[in-house]
C-alpha positions in Angstrom: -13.4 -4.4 1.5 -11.4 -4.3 4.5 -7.7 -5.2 4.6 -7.0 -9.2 5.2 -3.9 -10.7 5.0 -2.3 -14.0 4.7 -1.3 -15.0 8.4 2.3 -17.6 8.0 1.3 -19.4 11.6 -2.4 -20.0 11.0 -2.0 -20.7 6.9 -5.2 -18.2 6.0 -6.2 -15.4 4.8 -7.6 -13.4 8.3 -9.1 -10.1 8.4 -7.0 -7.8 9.8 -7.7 -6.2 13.1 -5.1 -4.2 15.1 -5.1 -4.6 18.8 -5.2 -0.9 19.1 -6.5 1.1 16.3 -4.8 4.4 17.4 -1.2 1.8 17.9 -0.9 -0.4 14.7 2.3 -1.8 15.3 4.5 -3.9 12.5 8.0 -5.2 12.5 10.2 -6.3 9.2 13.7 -7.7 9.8 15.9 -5.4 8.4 19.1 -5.3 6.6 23.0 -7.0 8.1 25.1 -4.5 7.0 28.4 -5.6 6.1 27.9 -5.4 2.5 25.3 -4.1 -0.2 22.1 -5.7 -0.5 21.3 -8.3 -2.9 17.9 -7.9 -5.0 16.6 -10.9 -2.7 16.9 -8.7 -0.2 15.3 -6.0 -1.7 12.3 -7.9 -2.2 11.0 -7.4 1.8 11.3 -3.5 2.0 9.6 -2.5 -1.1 6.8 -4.9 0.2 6.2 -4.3 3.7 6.6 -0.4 2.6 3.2 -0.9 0.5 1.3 -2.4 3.6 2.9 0.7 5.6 1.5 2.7 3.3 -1.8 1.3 3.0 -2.2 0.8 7.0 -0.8 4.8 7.4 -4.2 5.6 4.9 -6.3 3.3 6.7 -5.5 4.4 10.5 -3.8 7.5 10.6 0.1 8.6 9.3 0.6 9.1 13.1 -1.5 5.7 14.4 1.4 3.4 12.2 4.4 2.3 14.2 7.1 0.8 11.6 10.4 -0.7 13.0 13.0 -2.3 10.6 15.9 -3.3 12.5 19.6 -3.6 11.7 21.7 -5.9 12.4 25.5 -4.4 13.4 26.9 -7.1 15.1 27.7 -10.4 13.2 30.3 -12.9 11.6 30.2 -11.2 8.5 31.0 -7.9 10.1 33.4 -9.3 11.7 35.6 -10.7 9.1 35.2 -7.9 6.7 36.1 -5.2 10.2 39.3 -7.7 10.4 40.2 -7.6 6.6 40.2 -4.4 6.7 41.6 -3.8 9.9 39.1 -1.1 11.5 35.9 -1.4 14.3 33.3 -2.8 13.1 31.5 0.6 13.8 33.0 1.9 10.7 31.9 -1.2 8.2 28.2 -0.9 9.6 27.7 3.1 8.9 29.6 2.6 5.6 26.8 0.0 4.9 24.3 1.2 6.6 24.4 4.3 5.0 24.7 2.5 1.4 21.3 0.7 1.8 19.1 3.9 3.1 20.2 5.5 -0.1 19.2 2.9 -2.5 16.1 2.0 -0.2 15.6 5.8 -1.1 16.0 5.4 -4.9 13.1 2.8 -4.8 10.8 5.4 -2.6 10.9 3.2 0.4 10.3 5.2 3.4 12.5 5.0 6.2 10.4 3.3 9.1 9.7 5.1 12.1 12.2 3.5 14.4 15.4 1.5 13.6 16.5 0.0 16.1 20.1 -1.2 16.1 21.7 -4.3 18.0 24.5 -2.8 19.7 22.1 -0.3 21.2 19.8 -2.8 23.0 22.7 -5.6 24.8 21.2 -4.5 28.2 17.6 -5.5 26.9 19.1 -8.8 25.4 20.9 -10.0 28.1 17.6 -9.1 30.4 15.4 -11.1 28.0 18.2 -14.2 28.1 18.1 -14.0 32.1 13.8 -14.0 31.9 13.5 -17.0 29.5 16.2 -19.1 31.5 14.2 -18.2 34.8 10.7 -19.7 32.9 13.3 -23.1 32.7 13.7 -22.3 28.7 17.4 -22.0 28.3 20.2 -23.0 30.4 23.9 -21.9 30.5 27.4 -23.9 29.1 30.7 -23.5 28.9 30.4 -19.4 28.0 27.2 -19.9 25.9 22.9 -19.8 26.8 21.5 -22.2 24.8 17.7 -22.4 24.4 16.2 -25.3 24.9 13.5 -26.5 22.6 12.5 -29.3 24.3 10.6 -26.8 27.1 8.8 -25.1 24.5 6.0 -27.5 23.2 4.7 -25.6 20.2 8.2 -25.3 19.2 7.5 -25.7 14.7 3.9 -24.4 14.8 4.6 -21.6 12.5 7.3 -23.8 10.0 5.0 -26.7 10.6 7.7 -28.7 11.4 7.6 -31.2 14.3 9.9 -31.1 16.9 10.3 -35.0 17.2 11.1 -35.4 13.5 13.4 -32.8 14.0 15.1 -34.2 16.2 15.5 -38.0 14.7 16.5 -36.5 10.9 19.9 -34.6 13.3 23.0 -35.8 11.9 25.6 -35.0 14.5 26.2 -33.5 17.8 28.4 -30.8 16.7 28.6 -29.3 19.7 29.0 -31.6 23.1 27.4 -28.6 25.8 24.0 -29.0 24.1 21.2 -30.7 25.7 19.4 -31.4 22.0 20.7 -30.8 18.7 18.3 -28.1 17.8 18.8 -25.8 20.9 19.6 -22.5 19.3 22.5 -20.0 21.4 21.1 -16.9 22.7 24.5 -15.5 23.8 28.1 -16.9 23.5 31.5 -15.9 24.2 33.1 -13.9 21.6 36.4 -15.1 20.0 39.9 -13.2 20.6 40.1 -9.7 18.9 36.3 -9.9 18.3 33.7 -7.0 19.4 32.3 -8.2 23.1 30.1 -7.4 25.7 29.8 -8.0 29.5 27.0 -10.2 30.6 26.2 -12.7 33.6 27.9 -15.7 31.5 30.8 -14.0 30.8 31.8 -11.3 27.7 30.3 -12.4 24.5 27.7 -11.2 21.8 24.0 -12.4 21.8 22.9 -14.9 18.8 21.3 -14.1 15.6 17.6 -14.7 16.8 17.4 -13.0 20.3 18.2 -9.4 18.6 15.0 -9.2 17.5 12.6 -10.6 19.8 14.6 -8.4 22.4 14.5 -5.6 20.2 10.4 -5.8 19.6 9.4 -6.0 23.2 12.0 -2.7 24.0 10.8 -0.7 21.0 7.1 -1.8 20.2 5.5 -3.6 23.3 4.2 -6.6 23.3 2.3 -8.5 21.4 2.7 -6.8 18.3 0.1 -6.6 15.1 2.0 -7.8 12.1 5.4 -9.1 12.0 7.1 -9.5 8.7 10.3 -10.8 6.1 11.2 -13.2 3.5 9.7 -16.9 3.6 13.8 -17.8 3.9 13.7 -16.8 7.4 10.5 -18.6 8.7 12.8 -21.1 9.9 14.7 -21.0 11.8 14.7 -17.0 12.6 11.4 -16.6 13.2 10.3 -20.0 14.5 13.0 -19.2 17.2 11.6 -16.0 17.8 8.4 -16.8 19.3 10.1 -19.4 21.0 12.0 -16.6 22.9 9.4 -14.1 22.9 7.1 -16.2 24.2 8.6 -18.4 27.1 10.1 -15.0 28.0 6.8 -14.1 29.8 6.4 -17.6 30.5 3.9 -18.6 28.2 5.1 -22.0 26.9 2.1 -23.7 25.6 0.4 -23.8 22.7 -0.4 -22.2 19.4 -2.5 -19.7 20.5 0.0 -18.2 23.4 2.1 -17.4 20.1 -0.3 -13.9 20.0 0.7 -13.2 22.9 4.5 -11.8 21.0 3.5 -11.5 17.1 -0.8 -11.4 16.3 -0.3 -11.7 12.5 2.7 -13.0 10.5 3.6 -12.1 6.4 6.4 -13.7 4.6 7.5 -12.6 1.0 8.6 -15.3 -1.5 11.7 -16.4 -2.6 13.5 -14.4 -6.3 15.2 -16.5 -9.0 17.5 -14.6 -11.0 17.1 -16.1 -14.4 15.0 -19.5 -13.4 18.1 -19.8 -10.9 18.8 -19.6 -7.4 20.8 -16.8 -6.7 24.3 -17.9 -5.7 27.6 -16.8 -5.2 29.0 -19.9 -6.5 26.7 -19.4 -9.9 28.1 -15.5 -9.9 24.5 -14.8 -10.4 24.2 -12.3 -7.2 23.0 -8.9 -8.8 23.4 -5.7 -6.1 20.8 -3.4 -5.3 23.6 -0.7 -5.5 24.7 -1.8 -9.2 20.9 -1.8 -10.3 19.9 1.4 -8.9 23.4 2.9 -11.1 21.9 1.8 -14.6 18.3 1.9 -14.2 15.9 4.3 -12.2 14.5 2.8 -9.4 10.8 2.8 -9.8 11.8 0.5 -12.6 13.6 -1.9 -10.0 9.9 -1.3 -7.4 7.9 -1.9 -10.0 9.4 -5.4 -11.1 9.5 -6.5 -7.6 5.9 -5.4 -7.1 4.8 -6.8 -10.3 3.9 -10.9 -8.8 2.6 -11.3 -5.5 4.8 -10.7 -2.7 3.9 -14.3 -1.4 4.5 -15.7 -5.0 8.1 -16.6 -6.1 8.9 -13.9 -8.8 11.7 -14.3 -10.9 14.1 -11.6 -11.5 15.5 -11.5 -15.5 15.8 -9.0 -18.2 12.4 -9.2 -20.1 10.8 -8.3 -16.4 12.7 -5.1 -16.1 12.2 -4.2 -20.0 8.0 -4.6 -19.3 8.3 -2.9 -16.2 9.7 0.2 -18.2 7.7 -0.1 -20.5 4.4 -0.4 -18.0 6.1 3.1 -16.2 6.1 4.7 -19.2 2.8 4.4 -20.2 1.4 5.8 -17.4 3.6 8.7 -17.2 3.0 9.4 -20.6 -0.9 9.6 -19.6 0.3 12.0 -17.0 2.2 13.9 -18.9 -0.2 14.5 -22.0 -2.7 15.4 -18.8 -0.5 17.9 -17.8 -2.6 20.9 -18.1 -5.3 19.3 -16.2 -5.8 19.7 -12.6 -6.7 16.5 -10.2 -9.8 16.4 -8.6 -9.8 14.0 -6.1 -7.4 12.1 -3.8 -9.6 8.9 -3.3 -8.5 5.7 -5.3 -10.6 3.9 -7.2 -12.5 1.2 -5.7 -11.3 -2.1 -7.7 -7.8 -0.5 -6.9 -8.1 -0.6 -2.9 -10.2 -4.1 -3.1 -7.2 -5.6 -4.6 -4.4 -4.1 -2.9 -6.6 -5.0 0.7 -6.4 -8.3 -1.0 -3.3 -9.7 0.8 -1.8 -7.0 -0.8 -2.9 -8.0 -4.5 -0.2 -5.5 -6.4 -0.8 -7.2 -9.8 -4.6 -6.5 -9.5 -4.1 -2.7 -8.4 -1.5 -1.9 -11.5 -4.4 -3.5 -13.8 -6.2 -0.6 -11.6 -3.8 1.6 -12.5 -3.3 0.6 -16.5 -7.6 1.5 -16.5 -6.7 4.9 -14.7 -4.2 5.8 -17.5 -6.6 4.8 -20.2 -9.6 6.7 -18.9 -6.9 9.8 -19.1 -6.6 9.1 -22.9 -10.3 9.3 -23.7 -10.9 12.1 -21.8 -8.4 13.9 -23.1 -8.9 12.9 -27.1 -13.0 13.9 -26.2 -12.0 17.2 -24.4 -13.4 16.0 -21.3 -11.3 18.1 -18.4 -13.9 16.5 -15.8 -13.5 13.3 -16.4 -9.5 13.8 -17.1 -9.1 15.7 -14.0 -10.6 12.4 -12.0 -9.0 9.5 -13.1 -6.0 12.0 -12.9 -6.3 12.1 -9.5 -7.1 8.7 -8.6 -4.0 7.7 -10.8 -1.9 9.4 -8.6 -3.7 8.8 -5.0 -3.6 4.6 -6.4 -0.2 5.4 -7.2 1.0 6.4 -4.1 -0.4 3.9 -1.8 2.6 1.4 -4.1 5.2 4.0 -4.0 5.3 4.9 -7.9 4.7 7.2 -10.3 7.0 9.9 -7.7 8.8 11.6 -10.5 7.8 14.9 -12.7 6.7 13.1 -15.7 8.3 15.1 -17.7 11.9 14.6 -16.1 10.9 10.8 -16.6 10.0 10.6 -20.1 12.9 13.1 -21.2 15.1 10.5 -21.9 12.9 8.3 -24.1 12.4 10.3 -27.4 15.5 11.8 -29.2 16.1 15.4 -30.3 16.1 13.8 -34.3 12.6 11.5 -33.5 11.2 14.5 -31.9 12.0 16.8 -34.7 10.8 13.9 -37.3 7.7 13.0 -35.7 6.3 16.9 -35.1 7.1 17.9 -38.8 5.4 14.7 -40.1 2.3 15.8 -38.0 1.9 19.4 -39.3 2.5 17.3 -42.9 -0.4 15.0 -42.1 -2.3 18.3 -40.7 -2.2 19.8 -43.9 -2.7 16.5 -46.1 -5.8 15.8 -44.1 -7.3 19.6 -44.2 -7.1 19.1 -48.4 -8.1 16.1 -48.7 -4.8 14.6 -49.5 -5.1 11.0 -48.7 -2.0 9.2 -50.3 0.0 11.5 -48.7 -1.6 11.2 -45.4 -1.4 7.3 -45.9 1.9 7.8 -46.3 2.6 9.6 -43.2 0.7 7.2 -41.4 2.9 4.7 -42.5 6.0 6.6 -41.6 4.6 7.2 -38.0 4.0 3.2 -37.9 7.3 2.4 -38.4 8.7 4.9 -35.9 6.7 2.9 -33.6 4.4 6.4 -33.0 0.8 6.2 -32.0 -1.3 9.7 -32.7 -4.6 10.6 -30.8 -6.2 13.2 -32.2 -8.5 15.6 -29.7 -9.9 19.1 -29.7 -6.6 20.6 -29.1 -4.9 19.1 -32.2 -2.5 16.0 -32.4 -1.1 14.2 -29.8 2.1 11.6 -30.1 3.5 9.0 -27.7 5.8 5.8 -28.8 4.3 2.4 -28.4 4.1 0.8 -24.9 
């Protein structure tokens, strides 16, 4: 089947078709680096990296335009540059260069452009000055403040209405703005603070222009897919058609939102124990920490392992089962070893669920079949059909970024030195039992290889051993 995916604005499943086949363009709001990522975080790279992935086999390696951004300019960057008293140049490569190492110990691949706030103020400020020509956004007291009340689909993709909006407000909190739900698109920066010259005076732009600027000066618009967490819907996203849109002065309606994003994808939220994550509730766990005491396919795998639109909790028996699920399928590999693959294709109830809204819980069942049609093959001496499902293990496995280690490197670690020696002297025992006929003795060993937790497959080529999924 061909790929469809949920679409956030339109609340369906669509078929997805790129504007320009030979130009699939896709966005994903990237990391603010002032600190290492959270496993919340996490969630939206490892996901968006599958559909990369998938599109890149679908259209062409070279077809696939990826941008993640990253935000280098922000409060938080700020006050950490201050606290430690250097630019806030230094904080953002320290950080920067933190999360594309653990992105790389989870086999994200690094998207094809990255485009970084501090570059682009010239195309920010140029996109400010166009959206408050259309009569969207109007200047005060140092600050551009959009103004929602100009843009009439303003909640289509949070399905939030403006008017409700509006009459749930509290309080003014700030006395320059025409409604309590205009968002700033540039303000003035505070003293000692990073600035930057602009036709309402030094300042920094606002959180949600960045990107929208960023988009059209990178990708073009309207882009194919845009995607992140369901956490930044709204506002982050909401206000970015607003200013993507009105910037071309298109101000009307639902369907004038394709003319800046055609398809939108938003990950769930992660629990961390049943429990929102939360500073206060010291529950925060760090990419960096995770990726120190466990290998990070283990740390993909769990965040692939629910649908990326579902809500997946994050907890201990999910990381054990996700070992455990690795492990089986690199023990197929490895006992297939010897075998060549013959084929790169996947299988087909693999690519129908993964161009299922990307259905990752249906292509591992996929790849758990794959694995045991390896066993079978190789207990009935069948190289031929070995060599296949071999090969569509590993082209499946790709396409969701696992299975990228030497399986042997991978399962070195499981079995001691002591089991190993154990396990291969009771097999030549229950060898010998079994050629005379000795059958308390090989009950016996049976037993022992039971309680070791040891399952033994017996093919053509002798005995086989691996330990219990």
């Amino acid at each position: 089947m061909p790929l469809h995916i949920h679409d956030t604005l339109r609340r369906e499943k669509r078929l997805f078709e790129p504007r320009d086949p030979n130009r699939v363009t896709l966005y994903v709001c990237g990391p603010t680096v002032y600190d290492y990522a959270h496993i919340g975080n996490t969630r939206p790279p490892v996901v968006f990296d599958v559909l990369v992935r998938l599109l890149r086999r679908t259209y062409g390696a070279d077809a696939v335009i990826y941008a993640r951004n990253v935000t280098d300019v922000d409060d938080k960057i700020n006050a950490k540059a201050a606290k430690e008293g250097v630019p806030i140049g230094e904080v953002t490569a320290r950080y920067e260069a933190a999360y594309l190492d653990d992105m790389a110990r989870l086999n994200v691949s690094p998207p094809d452009i990255a485009p970084h706030v501090t570059d682009h103020m010239a195309a920010i400020t140029a996109q400010i000055q166009a959206i408050i020509d259309a009569g969207c956004a109007y200047a005060a007291e140092g600050h551009v403040l959009f103004d929602v009340s100009a843009y009439p689909a303003y909640g289509a993709l949070s399905g939030r209405n403006l008017d409700d909006m509006i009459a749930g407000a509290r309080v003014e909190v700030a006395p320059y703005k025409k409604n309590p739900h205009d968002f700033v698109l540039w303000k003035p920066s505070k003293p000692g603070e990073p600035s930057w010259p602009s036709p309402w005076g030094d300042g920094r732009p606002g959180w949600h222009i960045e990107c929208s600027a960023m988009i059209e000066a990178q990708l073009g618009l309207p882009i194919d897919i845009h995607g992140g967490g369901v956490d930044l819907v709204f506002p982050h996203h909401e206000n970015e058609i607003a200013q993507g849109v009105c910037a071309h002065g298109h101000a009307h309606g639902v369907a004038s939102h394709d003319e800046y994003s055609r398809y939108w994808m938003h990950n769930g939220f992660l629990t961390v124990d049943a429990e929102k994550m939360s500073k206060s509730i010291g529950n925060v766990l760090l990419l960096h920490d995770l990726v120190q005491a466990m290998p990070g396919e283990v740390v993909r795998w769990a965040l692939l392992s629910a649908h990326y639109r579902q809500p997946l909790d994050w907890n201990q028996s999910l990381l054990d089962q996700s070992k455990k699920n690795l492990d089986r399928l690199y023990g197929a590999l490895h006992r297939a070893a010897a075998v060549p693959a013959t084929t790169d294709e996947p299988p087909a109830d693999f690519l129908k669920s993964i161009q299922d809204d990307l259905n990752t819980p249906g292509a591992m069942a996929a790849l758990f079949a794959l694995s045991s049609e390896i066993e079978r093959g190789m207990t009935a001496g069948d190289d031929a059909a070995v060599g296949e499902a071999k090969g569509r293990l590993i082209a499946a496995a790709n396409i969701l970024g696992v299975l990228q280690s030497d399986p042997a490197a991978w399962l070195e670690g499981e079995v001691s030195d002591t089991l190993r020696i154990e396990v291969e002297g009771l097999l030549e025992q229950r060898a010998v039992a079994r050629a005379s006929k000795d059958w308390p003795a090989a009950d016996r060993i049976r037993d022992r290889l039971t309680e070791l937790n040891v399952v033994v497959m017996d093919g053509p080529q002798g005995a086989t051993w691996r330990l219990k999924s």
